[in-house]
C-alpha positions in Angstrom: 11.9 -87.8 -84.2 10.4 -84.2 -83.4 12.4 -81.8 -85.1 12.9 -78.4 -83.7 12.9 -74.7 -85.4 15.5 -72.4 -84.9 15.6 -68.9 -85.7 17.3 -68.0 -88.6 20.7 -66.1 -87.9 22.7 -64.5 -90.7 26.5 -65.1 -90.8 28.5 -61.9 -89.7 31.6 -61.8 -92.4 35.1 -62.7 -91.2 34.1 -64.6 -87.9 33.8 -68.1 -86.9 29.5 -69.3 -86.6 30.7 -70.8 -83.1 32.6 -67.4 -82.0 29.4 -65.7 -82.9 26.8 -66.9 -80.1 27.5 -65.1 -76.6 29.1 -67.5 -74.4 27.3 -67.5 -70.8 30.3 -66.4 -68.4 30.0 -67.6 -65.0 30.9 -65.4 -62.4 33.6 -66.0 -60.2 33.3 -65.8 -56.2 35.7 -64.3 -54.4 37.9 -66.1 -52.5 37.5 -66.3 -48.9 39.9 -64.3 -47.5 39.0 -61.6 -50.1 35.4 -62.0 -48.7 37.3 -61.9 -45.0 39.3 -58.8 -45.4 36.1 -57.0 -46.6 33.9 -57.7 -43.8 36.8 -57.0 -41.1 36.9 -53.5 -43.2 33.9 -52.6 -43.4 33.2 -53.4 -39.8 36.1 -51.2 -38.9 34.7 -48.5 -41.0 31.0 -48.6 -39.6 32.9 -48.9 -35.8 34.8 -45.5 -36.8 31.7 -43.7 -37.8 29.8 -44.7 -34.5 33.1 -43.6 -32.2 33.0 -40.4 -34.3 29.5 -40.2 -34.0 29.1 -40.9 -30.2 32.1 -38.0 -29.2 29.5 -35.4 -31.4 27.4 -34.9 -28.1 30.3 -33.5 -26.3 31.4 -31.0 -28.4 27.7 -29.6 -29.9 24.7 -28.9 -27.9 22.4 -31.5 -29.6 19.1 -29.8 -28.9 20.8 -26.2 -29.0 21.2 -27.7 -33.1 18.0 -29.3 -33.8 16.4 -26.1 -32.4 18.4 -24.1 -34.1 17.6 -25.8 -37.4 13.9 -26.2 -36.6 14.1 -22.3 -36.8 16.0 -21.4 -39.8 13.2 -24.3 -41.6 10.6 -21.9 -40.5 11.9 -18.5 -41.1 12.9 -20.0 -44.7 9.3 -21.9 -45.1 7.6 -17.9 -43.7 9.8 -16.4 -46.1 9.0 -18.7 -49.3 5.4 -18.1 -48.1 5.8 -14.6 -48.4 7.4 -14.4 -51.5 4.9 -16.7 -53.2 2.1 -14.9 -52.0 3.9 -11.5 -53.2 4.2 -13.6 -56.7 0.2 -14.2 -56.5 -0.4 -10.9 -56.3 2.2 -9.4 -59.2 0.7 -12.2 -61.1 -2.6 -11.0 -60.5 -2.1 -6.9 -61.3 -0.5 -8.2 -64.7 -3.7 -10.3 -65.7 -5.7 -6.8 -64.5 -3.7 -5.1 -66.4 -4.0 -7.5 -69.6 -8.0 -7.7 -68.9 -7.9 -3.6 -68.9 -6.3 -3.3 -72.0 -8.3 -5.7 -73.7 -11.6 -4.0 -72.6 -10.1 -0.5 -74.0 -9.3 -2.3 -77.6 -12.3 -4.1 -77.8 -14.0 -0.9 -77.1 -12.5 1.3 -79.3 -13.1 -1.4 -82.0 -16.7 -0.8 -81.3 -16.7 2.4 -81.4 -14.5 2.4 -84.5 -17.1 0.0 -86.2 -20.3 2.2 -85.1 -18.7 5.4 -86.3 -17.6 4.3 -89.6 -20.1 3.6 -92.1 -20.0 -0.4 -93.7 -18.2 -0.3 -97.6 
């Protein structure tokens, strides 16, 4: 007879070895009027949103919206253009700036170290 190796659990104090292995639960099915009432309301729900979807065409001019929005997306993308470009070029002047001042310093250093005799 093959024997076989288990792993090697330590006892937990104050409970049971067979309370504690997980037990595999089994999941219950609902019943099937449970199942029934669920589909007859979520049909009912998905019919309400198409009725309340269909009536939307007469009270809004569809393609009066969807040009509408298809504007404001491309004043807004213009604008965001704009200001990352403006952005770009702030960015820029400060790195000018920064490349200016480091030019004066590093001349003046030079200067500093030409002028001044070595100790």
């Amino acid at each position: 007879m093959i024997e076989r190796h288990r792993d090697l659990h330590l006892p937990t104090p104050g409970v049971l070895p067979d309370q504690q292995r997980p037990r595999a639960r089994r999941r219950r099915r609902p019943s099937r009027w449970r199942q029934v009432g669920i589909g007859l309301l979520m049909g009912t729900a998905g019919s309400g949103i198409l009725l309340a979807l269909m009536q939307l065409p007469e009270r809004l001019d569809a393609l009066l919206l969807v040009s509408g929005a298809i504007a404001n997306l491309i004043t807004g993308l213009s604008r965001l253009g704009l200001g990352v470009l403006q952005l770009a070029a702030v960015l820029g002047v400060v790195a000018m700036v920064v490349f200016s001042l480091l030019l004066v310093v590093g001349g003046l250093v030079r200067l500093f170290r030409a002028l001044v005799p070595p100790a």
